[in-house]
C-alpha positions in Angstrom: -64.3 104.7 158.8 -66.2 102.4 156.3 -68.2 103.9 153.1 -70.6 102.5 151.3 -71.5 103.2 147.5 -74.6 101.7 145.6 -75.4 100.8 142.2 -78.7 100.3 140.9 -80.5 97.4 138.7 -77.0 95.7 138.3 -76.5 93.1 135.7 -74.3 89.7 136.5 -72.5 87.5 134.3 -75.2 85.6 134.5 -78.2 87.3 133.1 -79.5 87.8 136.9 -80.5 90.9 137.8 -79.7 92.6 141.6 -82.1 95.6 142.4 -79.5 97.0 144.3 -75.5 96.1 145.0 -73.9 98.1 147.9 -69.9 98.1 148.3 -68.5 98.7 151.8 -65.4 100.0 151.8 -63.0 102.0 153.7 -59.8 104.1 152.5 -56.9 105.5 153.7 -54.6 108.4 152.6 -56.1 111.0 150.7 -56.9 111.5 146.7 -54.7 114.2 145.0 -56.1 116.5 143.0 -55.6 114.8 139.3 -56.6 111.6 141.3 -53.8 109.8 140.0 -53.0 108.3 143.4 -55.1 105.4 143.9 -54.0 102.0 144.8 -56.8 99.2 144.9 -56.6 96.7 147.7 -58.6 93.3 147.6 -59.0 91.0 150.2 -59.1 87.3 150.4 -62.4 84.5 150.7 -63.1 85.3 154.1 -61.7 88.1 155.2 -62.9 91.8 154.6 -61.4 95.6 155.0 -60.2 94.9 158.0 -56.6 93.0 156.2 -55.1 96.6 156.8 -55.9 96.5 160.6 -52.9 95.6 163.1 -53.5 92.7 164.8 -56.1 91.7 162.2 -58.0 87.9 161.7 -57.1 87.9 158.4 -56.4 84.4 157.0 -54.0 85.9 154.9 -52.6 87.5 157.9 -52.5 91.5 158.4 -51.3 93.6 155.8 -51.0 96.5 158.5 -47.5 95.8 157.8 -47.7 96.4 154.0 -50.4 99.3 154.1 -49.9 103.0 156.3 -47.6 105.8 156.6 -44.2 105.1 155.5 -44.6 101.4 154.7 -44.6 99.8 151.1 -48.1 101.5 150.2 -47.8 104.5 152.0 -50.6 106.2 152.9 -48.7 109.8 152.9 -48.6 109.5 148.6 -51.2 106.6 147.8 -55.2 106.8 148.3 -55.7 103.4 149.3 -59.3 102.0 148.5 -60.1 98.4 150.3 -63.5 97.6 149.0 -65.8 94.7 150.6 -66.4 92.0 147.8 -69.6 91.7 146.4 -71.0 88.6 148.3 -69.0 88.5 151.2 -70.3 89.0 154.9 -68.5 92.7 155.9 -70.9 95.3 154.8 -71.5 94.7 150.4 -74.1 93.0 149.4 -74.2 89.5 149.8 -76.8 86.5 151.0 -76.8 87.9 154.4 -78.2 91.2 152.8 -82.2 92.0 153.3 -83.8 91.4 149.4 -86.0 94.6 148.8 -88.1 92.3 147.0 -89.2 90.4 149.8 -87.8 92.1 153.0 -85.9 89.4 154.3 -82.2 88.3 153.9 -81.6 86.4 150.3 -80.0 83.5 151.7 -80.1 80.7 149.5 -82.0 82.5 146.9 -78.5 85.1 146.7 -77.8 84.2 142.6 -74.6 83.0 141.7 -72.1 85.6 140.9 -68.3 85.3 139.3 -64.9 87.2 140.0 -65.9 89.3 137.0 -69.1 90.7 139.2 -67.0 91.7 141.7 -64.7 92.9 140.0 -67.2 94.9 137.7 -68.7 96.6 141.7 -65.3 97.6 142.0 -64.9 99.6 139.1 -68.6 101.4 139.7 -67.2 102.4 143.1 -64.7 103.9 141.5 -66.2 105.4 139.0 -68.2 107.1 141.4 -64.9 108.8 142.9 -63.6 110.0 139.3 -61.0 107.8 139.5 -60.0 106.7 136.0 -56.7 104.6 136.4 -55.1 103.2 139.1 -51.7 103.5 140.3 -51.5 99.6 141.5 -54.2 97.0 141.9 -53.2 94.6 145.0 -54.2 91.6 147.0 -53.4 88.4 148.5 -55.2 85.0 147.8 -58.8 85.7 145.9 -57.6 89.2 146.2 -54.8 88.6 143.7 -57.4 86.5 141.6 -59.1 90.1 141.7 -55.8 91.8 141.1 -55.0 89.4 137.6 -58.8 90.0 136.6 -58.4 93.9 136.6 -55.6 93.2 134.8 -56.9 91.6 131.9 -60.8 93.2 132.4 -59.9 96.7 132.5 -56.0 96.7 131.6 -56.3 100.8 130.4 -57.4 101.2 134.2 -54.4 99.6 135.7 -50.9 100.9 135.8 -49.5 97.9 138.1 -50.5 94.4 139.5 -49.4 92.6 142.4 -50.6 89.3 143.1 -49.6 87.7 146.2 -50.1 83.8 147.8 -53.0 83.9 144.8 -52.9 82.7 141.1 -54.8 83.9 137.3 -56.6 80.5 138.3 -58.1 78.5 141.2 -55.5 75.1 142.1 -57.6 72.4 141.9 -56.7 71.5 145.6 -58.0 74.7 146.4 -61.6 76.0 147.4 -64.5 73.9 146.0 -67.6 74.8 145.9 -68.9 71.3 146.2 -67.2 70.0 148.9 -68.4 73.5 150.6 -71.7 72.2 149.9 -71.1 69.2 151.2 -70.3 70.5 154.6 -72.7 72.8 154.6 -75.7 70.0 154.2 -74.3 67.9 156.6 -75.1 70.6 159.3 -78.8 70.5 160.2 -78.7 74.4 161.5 -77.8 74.9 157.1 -81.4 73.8 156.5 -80.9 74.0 152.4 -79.5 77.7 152.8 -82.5 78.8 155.0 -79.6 79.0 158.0 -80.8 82.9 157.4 -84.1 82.9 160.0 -81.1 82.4 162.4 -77.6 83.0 161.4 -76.2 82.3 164.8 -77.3 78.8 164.3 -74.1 78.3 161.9 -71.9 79.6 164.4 -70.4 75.8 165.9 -70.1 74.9 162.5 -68.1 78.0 161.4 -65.6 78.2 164.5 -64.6 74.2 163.6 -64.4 75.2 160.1 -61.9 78.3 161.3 -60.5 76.6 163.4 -58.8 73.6 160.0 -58.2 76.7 157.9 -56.0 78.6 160.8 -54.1 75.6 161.4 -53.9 74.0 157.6 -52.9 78.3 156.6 -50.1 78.4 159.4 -51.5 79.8 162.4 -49.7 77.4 164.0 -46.2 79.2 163.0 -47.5 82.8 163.1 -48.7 82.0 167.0 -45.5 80.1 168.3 -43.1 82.8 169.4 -46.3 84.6 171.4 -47.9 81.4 172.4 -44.9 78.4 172.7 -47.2 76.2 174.6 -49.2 74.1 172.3 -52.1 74.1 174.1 -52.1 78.1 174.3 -51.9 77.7 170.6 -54.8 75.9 169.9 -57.3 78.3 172.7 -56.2 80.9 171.2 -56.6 80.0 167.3 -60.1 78.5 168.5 -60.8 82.3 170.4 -60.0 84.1 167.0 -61.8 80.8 165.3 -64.5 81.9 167.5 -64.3 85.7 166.7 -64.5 85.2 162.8 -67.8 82.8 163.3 -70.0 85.6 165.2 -68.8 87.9 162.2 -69.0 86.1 158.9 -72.3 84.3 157.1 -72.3 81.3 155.8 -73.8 81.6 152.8 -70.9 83.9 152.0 -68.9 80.7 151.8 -71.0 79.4 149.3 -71.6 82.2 147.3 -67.9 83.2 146.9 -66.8 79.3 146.6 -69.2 79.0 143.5 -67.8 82.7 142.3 -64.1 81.4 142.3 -64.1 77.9 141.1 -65.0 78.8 137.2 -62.0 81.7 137.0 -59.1 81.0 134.6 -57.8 84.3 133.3 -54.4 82.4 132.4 -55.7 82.5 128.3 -56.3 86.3 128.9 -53.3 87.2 130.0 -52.0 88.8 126.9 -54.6 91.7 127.4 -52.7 92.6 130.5 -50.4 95.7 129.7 -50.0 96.1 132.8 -45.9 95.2 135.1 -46.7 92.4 137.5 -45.4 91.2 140.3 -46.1 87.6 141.8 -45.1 86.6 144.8 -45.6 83.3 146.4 -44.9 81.7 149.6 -42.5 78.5 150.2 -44.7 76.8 152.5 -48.0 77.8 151.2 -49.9 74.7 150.9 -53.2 76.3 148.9 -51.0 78.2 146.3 -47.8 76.7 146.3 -44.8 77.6 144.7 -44.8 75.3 142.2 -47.1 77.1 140.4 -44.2 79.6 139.6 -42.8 77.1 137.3 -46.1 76.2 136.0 -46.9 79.5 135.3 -43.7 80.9 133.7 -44.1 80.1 130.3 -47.6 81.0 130.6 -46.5 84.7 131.5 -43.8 84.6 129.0 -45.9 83.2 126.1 -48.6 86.5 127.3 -45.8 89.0 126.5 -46.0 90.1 130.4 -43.3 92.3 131.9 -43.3 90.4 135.1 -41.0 89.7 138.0 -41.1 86.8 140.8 -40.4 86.7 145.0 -40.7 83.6 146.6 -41.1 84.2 150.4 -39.3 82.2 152.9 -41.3 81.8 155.3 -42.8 78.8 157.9 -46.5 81.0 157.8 -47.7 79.0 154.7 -50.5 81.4 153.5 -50.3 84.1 156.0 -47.3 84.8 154.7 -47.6 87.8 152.6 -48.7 89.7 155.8 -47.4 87.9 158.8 -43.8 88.0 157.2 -44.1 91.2 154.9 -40.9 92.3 156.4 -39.7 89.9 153.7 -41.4 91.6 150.6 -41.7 95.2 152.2 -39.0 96.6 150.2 -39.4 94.8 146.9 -43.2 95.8 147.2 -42.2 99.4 147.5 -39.6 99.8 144.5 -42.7 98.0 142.5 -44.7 100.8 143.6 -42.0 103.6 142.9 -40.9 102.3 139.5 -41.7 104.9 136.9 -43.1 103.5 133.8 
């Protein structure tokens, strides 16, 4: 079931001001009585609360494996809160939402917002549930972005971080927010972000766009034992291509591709009190695992108590749900560590 808490009159980073910010989430597990319990998890660019659904179209793959009774972050101990990011396209506010200024969507006119924002909604939400400190903050890909940000933004909040397929900093191979741009203009539907008077208008352009990012994540690998006929492959990543388009808006894209391209927490890191643990993928080819040696020193130099897994896997960036079989027990002595 999803929930949905609002904030008035919020402030962003950047002087703008939002009349009104509403955070979808859903939970699962229940809050125990000192409300000591919780466990944050944040999903990536384009995905939403769905990431703890089996059979989910994550692009980070489903974390249905990682999140429920039993599992890693069991739902029989841990109240687990998956909010909606601020901007994105699954229920929080974002340019898809109506403006109570003027009564239509905001669209192009959606201001510019950073991790911090988002971050920053979170923490409301919970404030609102009189939750003071969490037990873990978690979350592949932008969601470990988010996960490294609470870390060093509210580090007396946060008793544990994992960061998984992500990085305290955007690759510079990764998203851009130009070449987003870019696409996006070169599509006559996009109209200078006023797409909004018809959002299915941005629907062939989305599907070929899902369509790259499946393939270049490794849907490809996740789909072969179920589908070892390449052209069964390739309907069926263009059917859950397809799926995603009629869900997500393409402002969204935008909106969160601006947010992420400015963060760098890695000079912040020494505010983190919090244990971390990182965990990359071998064949990731947006966060790769080279930035494990890169980013050593950097964790080191930060004072961080901090531990590595490197996952070998073929799924590239689905990895840390299409193959958590192969973290699932590390991830759960992380969570059961006293401190």
């Amino acid at each position: 079931m999803q929930h949905l808490h609002r904030s008035e009159d919020v402030r962003l980073a950047s002087g703008h001001h939002l009349a009104c910010v509403e955070t979808a989430y859903v939970t699962r597990g229940r809050l125990n009585a000192d409300r000591t319990n919780a466990v944050l998890v944040m999903h990536g660019y384009t995905t939403g609360p769905s990431m703890l659904d089996a059979g989910s179209n994550a692009a980070e793959g489903s974390w249905s494996g990682l999140v429920g009774p039993g599992a890693a972050i069991d739902t029989e101990r841990f109240f687990v809160i998956c909010p909606n990011m601020l901007g994105s396209s699954y229920g929080s506010t974002g340019p898809g939402s109506l403006d109570p200024a003027t009564g239509r969507t905001y669209g192009a006119s959606f201001p510019d917002i950073t991790v911090e924002d988002i971050v920053d909604a979170q923490a409301r939400l919970l404030d609102s549930l009189g939750i003071a400190r969490l037990h873990a903050a978690i979350g592949p890909s932008l969601g470990a972005m988010q996960a490294f940000s609470w870390g060093v933004r509210y580090p007396e909040r946060v008793a544990r971080v994992v960061a998984a397929v992500g990085a305290p900093h955007l690759p510079a191979d990764a998203v851009s927010a130009r070449a987003m741009l870019d696409r996006l203009n070169a599509e006559a539907a996009w109209t200078d972000g006023r797409y909004a008077r018809d959002p299915k208008s941005m629907q062939p352009f989305l599907t070929r766009m899902r369509v790259q990012t499946l393939k270049f994540y490794g849907m490809d690998a996740q789909l072969s034992a179920d589908f070892p006929d390449a052209a069964d492959r390739e309907r069926e990543i263009e059917r859950l291509a397809a799926i995603w388009a009629g869900e997500f808006d393409a402002g969204s894209l935008l909106v969160l591709a601006r947010a992420v391209g400015p963060f760098d927490v890695r000079g912040q890191l020494q505010r983190m009190s919090a244990p971390l643990l990182f965990v990359l993928s071998r064949s990731d080819p947006v966060f790769s695992p080279a930035l494990a040696a890169e980013l050593t020193p950097i964790f080191d130099a930060a004072g961080l108590d901090w531990r590595y897994l490197e996952l070998d896997s073929d799924k590239g960036h689905l990895a840390s749900g299409a193959d958590s079989h192969l973290w699932a027990a590390d991830l759960a002595r992380f969570m059961n560590e006293d401190l």
